[in-house]
Residue frames relative to the residue before (quaternion, step in Angstrom):
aa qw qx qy qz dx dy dz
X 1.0000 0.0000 0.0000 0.0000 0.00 0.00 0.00
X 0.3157 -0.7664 0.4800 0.2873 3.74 -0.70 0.91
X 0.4292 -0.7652 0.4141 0.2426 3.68 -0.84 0.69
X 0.8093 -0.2266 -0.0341 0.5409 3.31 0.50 0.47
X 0.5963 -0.6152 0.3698 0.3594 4.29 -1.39 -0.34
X 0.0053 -0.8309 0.5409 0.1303 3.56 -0.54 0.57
X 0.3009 -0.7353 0.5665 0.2189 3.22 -1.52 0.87
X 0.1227 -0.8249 0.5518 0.0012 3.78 -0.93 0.43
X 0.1152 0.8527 -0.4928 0.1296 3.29 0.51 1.40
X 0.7019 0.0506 -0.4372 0.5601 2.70 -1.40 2.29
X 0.1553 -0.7820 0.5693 -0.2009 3.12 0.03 1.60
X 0.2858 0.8155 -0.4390 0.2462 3.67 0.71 1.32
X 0.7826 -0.2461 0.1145 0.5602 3.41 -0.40 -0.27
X 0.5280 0.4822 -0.4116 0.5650 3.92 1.11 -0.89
X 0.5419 0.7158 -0.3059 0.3169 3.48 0.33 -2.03
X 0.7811 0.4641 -0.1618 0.3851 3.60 0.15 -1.57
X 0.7077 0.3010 -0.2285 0.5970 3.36 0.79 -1.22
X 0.3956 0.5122 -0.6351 0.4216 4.14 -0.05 0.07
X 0.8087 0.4787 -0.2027 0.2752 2.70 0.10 -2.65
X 0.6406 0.5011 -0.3158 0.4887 4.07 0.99 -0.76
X 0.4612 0.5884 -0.4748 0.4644 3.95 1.11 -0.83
X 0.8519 0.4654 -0.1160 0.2103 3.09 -0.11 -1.77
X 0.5248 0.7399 -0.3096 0.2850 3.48 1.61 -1.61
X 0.7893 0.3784 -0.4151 0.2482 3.39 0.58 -0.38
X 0.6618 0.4423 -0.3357 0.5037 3.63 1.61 -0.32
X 0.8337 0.1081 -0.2329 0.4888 3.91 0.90 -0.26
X 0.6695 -0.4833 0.4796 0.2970 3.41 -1.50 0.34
X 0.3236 -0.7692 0.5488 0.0479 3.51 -0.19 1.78
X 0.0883 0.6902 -0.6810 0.2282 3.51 -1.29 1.05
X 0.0698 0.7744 -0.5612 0.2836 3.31 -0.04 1.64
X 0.2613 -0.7142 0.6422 0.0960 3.85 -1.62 0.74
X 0.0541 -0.7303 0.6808 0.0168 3.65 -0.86 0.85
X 0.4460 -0.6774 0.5191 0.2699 3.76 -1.13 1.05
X 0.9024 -0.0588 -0.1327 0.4058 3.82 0.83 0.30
X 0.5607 -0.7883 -0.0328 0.2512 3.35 -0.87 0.64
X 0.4939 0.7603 -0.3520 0.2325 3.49 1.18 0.68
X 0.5363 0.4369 -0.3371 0.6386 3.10 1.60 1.06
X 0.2142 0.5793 -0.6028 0.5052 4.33 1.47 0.54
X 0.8745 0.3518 -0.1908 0.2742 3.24 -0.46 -1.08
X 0.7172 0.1856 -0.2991 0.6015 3.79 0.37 0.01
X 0.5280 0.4865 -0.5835 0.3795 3.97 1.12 0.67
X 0.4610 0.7441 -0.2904 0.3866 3.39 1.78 -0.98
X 0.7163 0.5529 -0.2055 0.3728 3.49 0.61 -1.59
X 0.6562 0.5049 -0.1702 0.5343 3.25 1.64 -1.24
X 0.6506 -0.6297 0.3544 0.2334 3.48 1.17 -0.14
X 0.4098 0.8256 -0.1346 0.3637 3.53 2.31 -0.49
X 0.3961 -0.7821 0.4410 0.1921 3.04 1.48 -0.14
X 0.1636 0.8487 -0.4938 0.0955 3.57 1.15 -0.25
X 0.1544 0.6841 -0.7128 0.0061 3.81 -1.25 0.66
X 0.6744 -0.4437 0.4962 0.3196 3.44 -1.81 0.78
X 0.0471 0.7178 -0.6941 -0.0262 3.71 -1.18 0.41
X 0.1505 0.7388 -0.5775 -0.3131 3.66 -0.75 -0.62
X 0.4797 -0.7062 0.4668 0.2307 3.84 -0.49 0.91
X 0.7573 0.5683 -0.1265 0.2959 3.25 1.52 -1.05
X 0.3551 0.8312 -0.3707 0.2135 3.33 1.80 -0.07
X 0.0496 0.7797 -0.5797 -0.2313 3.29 -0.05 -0.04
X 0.1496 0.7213 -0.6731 0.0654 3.89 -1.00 0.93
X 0.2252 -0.7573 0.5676 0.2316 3.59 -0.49 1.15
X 0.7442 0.4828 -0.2879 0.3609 3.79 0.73 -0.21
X 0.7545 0.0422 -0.1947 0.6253 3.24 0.86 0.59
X 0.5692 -0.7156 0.3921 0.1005 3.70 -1.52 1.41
X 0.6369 -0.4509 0.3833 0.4940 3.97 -0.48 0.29
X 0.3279 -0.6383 0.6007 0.3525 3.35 -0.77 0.56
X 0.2171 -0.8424 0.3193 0.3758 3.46 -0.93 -0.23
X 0.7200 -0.3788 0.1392 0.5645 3.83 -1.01 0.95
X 0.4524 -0.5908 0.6156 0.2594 4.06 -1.14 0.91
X 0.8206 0.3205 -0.1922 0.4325 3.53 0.29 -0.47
X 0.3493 0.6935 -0.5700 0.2688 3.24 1.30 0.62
X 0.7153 0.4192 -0.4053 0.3852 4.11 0.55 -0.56
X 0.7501 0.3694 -0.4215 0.3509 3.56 1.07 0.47
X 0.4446 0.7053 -0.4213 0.3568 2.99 1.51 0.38
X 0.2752 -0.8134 0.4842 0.1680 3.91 -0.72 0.53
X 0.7891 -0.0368 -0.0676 0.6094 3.34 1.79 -0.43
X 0.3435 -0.6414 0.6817 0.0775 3.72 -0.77 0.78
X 0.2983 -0.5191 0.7857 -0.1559 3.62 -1.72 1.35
X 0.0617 -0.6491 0.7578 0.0220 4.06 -1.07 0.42
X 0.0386 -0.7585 0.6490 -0.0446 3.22 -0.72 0.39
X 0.5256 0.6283 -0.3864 0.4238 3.67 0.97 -0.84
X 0.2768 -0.8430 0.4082 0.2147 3.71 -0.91 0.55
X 0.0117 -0.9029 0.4269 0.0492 3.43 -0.31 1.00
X 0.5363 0.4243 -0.3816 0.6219 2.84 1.08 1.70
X 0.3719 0.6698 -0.6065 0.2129 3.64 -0.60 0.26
X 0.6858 -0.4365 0.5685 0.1265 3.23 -1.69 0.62
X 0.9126 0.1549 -0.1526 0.3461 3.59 0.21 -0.88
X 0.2887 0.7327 -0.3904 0.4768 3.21 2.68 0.36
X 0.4433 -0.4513 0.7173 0.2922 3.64 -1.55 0.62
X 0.6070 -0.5906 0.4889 0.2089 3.30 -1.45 0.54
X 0.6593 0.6226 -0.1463 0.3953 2.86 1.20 -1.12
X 0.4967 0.6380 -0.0624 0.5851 3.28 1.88 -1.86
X 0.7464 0.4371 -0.2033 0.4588 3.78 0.93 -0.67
X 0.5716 0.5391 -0.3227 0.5277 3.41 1.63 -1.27
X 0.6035 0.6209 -0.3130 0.3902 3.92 0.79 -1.12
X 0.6340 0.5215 -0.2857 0.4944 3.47 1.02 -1.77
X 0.8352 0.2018 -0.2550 0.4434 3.71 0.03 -1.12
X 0.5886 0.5554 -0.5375 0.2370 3.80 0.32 0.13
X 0.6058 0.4947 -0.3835 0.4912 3.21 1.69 -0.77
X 0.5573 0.6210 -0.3751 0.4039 3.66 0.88 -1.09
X 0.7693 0.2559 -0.4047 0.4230 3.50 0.69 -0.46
X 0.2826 0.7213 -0.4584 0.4355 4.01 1.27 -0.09
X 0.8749 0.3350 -0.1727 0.3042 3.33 -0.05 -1.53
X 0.6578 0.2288 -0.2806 0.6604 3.63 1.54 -0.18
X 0.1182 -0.7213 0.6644 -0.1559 4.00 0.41 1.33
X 0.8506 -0.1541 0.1023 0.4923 3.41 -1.16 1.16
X 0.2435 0.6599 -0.6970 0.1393 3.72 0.29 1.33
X 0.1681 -0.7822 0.5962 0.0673 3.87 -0.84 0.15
X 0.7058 0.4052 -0.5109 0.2769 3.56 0.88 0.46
X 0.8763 -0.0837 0.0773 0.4680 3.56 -0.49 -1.08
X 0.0170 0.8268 -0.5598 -0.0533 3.81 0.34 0.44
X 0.1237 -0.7771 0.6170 0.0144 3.20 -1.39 0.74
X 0.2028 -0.7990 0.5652 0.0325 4.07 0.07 0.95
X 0.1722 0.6684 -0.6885 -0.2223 3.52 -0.85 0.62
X 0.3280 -0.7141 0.6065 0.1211 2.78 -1.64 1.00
X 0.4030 -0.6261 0.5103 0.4304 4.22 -0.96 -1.03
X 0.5424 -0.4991 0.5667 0.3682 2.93 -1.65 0.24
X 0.5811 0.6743 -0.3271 0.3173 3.42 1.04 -0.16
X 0.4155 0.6931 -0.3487 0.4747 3.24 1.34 -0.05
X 0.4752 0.5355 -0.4327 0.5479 3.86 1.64 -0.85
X 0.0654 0.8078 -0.5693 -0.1382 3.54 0.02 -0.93
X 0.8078 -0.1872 -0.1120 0.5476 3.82 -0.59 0.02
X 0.1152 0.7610 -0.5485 0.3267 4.28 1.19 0.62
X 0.2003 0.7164 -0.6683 0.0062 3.68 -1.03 0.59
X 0.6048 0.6279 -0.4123 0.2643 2.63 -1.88 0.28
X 0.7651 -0.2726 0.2496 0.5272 3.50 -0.41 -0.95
X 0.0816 0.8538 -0.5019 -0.1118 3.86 0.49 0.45
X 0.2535 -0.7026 0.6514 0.1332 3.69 -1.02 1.26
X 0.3867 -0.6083 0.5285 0.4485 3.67 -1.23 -0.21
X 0.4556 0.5898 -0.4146 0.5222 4.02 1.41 0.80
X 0.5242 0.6385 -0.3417 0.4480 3.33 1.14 0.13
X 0.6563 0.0572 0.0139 0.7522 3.52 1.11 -1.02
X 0.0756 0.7551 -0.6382 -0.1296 3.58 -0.81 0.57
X 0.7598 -0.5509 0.1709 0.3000 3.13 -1.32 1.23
X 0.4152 0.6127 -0.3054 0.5992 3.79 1.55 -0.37
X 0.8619 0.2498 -0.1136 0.4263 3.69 0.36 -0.17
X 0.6367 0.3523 -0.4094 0.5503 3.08 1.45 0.26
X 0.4598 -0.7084 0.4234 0.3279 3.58 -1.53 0.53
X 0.6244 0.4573 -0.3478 0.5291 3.85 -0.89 1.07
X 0.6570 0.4579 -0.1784 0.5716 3.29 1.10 -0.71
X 0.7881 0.2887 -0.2433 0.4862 3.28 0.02 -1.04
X 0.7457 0.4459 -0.3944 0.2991 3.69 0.57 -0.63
X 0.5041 0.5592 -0.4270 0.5008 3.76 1.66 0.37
X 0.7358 0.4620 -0.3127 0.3839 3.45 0.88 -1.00
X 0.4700 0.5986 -0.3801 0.5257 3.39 1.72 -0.28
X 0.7098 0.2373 -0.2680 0.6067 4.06 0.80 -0.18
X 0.8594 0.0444 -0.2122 0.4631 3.50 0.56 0.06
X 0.5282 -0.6311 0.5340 0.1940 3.57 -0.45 1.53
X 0.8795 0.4076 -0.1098 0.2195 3.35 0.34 -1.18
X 0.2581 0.8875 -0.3000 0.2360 2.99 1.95 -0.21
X 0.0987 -0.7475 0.6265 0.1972 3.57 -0.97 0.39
X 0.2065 0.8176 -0.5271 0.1056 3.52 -0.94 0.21
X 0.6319 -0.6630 0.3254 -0.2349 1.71 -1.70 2.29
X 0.0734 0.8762 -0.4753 -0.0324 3.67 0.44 0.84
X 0.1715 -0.8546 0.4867 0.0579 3.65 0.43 1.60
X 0.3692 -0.7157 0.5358 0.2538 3.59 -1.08 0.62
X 0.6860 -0.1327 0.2299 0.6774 4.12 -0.68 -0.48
X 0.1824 -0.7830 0.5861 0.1010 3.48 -1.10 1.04
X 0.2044 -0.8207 0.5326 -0.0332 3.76 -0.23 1.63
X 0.5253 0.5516 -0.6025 0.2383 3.29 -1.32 -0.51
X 0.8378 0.2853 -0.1733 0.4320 3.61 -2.22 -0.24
X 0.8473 0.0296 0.1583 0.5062 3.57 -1.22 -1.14
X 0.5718 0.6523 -0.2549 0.4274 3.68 1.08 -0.71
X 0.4913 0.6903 -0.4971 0.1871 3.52 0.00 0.92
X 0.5358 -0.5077 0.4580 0.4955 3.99 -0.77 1.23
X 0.6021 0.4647 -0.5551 0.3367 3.90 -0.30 -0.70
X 0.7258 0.4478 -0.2968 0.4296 3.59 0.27 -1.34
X 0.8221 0.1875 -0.3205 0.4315 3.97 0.23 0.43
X 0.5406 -0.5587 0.4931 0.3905 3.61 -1.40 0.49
X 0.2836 -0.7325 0.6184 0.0240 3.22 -1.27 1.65
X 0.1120 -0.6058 0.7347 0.2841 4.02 -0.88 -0.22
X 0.8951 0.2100 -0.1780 0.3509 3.21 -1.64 -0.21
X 0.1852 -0.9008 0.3922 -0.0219 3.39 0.59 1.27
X 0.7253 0.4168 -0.1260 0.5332 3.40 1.48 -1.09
X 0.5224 0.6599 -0.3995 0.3633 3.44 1.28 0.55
X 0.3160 -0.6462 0.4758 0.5061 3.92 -0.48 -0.13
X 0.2804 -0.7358 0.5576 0.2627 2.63 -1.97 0.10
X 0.3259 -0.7140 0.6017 0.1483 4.06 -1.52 0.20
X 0.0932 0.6801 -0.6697 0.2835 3.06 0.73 2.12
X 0.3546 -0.6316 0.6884 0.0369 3.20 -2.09 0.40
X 0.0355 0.7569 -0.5976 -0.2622 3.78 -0.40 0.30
X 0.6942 -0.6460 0.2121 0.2362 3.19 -1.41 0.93
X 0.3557 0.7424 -0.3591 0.4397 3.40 1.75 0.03
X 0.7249 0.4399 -0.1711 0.5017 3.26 0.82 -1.45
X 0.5308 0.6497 -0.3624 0.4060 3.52 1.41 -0.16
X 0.6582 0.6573 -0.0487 0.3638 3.10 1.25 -1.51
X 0.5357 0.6269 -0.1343 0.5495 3.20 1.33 -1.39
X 0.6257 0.5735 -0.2963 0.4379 3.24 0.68 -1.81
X 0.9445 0.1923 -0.1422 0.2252 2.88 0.21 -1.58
X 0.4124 0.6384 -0.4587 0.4604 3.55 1.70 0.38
X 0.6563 0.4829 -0.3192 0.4839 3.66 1.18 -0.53
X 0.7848 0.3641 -0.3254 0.3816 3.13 0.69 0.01
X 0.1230 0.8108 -0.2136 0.5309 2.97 2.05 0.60
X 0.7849 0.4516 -0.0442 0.4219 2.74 -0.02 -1.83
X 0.7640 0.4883 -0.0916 0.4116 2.93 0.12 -2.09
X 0.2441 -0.7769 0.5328 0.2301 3.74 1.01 -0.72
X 0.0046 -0.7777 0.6018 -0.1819 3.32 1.23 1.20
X 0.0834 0.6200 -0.7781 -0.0563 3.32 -1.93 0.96
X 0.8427 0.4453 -0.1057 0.2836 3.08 -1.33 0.51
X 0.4885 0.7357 -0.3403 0.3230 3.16 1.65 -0.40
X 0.1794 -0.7534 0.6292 0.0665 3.48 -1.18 0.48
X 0.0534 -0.9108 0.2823 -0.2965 3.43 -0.13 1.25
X 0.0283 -0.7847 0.6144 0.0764 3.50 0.62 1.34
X 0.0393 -0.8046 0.5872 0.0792 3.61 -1.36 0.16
X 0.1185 0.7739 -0.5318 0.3228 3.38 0.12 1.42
X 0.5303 -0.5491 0.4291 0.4829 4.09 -0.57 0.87
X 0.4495 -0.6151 0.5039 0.4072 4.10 -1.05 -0.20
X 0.5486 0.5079 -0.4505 0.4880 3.71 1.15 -0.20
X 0.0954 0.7283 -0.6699 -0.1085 3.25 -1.43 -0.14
X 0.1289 -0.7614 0.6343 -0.0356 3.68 -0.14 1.26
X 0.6335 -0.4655 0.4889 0.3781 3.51 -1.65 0.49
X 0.7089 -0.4515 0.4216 0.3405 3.69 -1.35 0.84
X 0.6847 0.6042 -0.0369 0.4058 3.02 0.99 -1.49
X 0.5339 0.4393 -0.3220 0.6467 3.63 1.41 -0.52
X 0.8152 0.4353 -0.2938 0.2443 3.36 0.27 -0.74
X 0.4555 0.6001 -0.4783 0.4512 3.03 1.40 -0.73
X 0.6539 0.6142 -0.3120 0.3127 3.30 0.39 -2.23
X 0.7191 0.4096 -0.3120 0.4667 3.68 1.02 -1.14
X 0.5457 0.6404 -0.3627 0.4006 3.94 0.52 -0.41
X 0.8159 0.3968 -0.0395 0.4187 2.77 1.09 -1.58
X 0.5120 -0.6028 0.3831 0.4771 3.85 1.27 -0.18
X 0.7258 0.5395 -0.3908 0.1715 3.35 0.25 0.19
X 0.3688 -0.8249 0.4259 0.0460 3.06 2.11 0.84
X 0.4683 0.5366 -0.4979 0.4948 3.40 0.31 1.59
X 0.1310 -0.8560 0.4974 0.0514 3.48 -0.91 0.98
X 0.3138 -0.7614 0.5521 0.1300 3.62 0.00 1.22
X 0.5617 -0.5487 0.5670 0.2490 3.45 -1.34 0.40
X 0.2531 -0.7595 0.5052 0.3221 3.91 -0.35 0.33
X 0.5479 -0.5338 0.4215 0.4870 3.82 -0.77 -0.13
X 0.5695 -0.5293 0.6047 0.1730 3.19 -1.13 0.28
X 0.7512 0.3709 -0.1831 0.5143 3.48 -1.00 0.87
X 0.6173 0.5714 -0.4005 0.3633 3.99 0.72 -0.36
X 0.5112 -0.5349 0.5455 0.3937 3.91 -1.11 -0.79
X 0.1269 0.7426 -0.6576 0.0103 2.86 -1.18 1.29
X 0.1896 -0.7838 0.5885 0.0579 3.33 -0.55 1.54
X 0.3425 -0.7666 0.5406 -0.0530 3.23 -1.31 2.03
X 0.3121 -0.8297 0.4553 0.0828 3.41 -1.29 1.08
X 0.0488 0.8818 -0.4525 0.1233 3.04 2.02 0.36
X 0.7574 0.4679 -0.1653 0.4243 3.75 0.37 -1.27
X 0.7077 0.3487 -0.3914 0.4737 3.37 0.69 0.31
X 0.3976 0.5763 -0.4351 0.5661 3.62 1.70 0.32
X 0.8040 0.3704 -0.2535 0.3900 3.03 -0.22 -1.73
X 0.8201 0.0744 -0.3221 0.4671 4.09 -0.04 -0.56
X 0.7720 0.3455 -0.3561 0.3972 3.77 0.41 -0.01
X 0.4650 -0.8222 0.2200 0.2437 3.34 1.09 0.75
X 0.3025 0.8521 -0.3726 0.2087 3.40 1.96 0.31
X 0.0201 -0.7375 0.6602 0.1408 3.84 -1.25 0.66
X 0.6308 -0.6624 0.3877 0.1138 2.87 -1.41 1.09
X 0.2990 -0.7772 0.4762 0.2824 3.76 -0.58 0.87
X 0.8063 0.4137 -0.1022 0.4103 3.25 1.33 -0.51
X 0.2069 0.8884 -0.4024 0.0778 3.02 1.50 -0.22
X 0.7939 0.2857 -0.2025 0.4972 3.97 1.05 0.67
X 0.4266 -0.7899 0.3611 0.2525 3.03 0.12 1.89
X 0.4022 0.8256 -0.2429 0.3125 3.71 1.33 -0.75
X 0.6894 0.1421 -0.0138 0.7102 3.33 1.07 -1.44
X 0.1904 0.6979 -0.6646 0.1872 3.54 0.34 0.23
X 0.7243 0.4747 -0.3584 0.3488 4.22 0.83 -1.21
X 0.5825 0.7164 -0.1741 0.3423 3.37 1.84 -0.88
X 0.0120 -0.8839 0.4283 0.1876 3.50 0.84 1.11
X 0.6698 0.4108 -0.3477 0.5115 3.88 1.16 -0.04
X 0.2099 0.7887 -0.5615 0.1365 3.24 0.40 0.63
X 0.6443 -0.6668 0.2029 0.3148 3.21 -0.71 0.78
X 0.5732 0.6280 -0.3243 0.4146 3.40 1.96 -0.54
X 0.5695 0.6035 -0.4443 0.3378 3.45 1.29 -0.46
């Protein structure tokens, strides 16, 4: 028997693999901004509908999602942060984003970035920046009290490996996340009926770019990272939600039997 409906707007590469984690205990219902991904969400059973987040009409407000009173939980995926977004292009994304789930009240889940630290080193808590003080964040939790949210480091896993893109600073660590450990996250918080959570999520290792390639690649060597960079810790999602990591080394991240799984 499935336990209850989940929405998962933006239904993108993260989006997909939640929505598959989950598919066998809840009834999948998911939005994609265009249509060459309807069809192989369809096949999967996802319910999939067109949204765009990006409209920008100053005379009339997001409708909101029809199936929001049968939905029991809601997943964001859409990004309302990024680096290469206009500010402006971001203000648009989340005013509608918050239109379309108008007076939701069950579980919400927000991913958000580690990128939100931005030029921060060192040790990065999620008390460093609290979600009230960062922009994107604070203006969802201002419409929804309950919000969780998810600050994801470099998202890895599958097709996703540091080898396969040009890196700079090679001898720096890194605060990657494979998407498994995403999932998990977010069925446990599911479960648990988490409100409110705040929540970096980044593996607990952090080896030098450079180790990892080297590991991806077979040459099973482990540089020292530099000293001095950002490493953004996930202690807090151990310590009050009692979660262990399957991946907890960006290293094997390519290794889909690793022994941590």
């Amino acid at each position: 028997m499935l336990k209850g409906k989940v929405g998962i707007i933006g239904c993108g590469w993260l989006g997909y693999r939640i929505a598959r984690h989950l598919s066998n205990d809840y009834e999948i219902h998911t939005t994609v901004t265009t249509e060459n991904k309807v069809e192989l969400l369809r096949a999967e059973g996802f319910h999939p509908e067109i949204v765009n987040f990006e409209t920008h009409n100053r005379e009339s407000q997001q409708s909101p999602w029809q199936k929001l009173s049968h939905l029991d939980h809601i997943i964001i995926t859409v990004p309302i942060f990024s680096k290469r977004a206009e500010q402006q292009v971001l203000n648009t994304r989340i005013r509608n984003l918050s239109g379309f789930i108008l007076k939701f009240e069950g579980t919400l889940i927000l991913m958000s970035s580690i990128g939100v630290y931005k030029d921060l080193t060192g040790e990065v808590t999620e008390e460093r920046l609290p979600a009230e003080n960062c922009t994107g964040e604070k203006e969802i939790k201002q419409l929804f009290k309950q919000v969780n949210i998810l600050r994801l480091g470099g998202l890895m896993g599958d097709e996703r490996l540091l080898h396969k893109y040009k890196v700079a600073d090679l001898d720096t660590e890194v605060n990657h996340i494979h998407f498994l450990d995403i999932c998990k996250v977010v069925e446990l918080l599911i479960v648990n009926a988490t409100r409110s959570g705040l929540y970096n999520l980044v593996a607990p290792l952090h080896p030098s770019k450079r180790a990892v390639i080297n590991w991806q690649t077979e040459l099973n060597v482990l540089p020292l990272p530099k000293p001095g960079g950002k490493l953004v810790l996930s202690q807090k999602i151990t310590d009050e939600m009692g979660y262990e990591f399957v991946y907890p080394d960006p290293r094997y991240f390519h290794i889909s039997n690793h022994p941590t799984e």
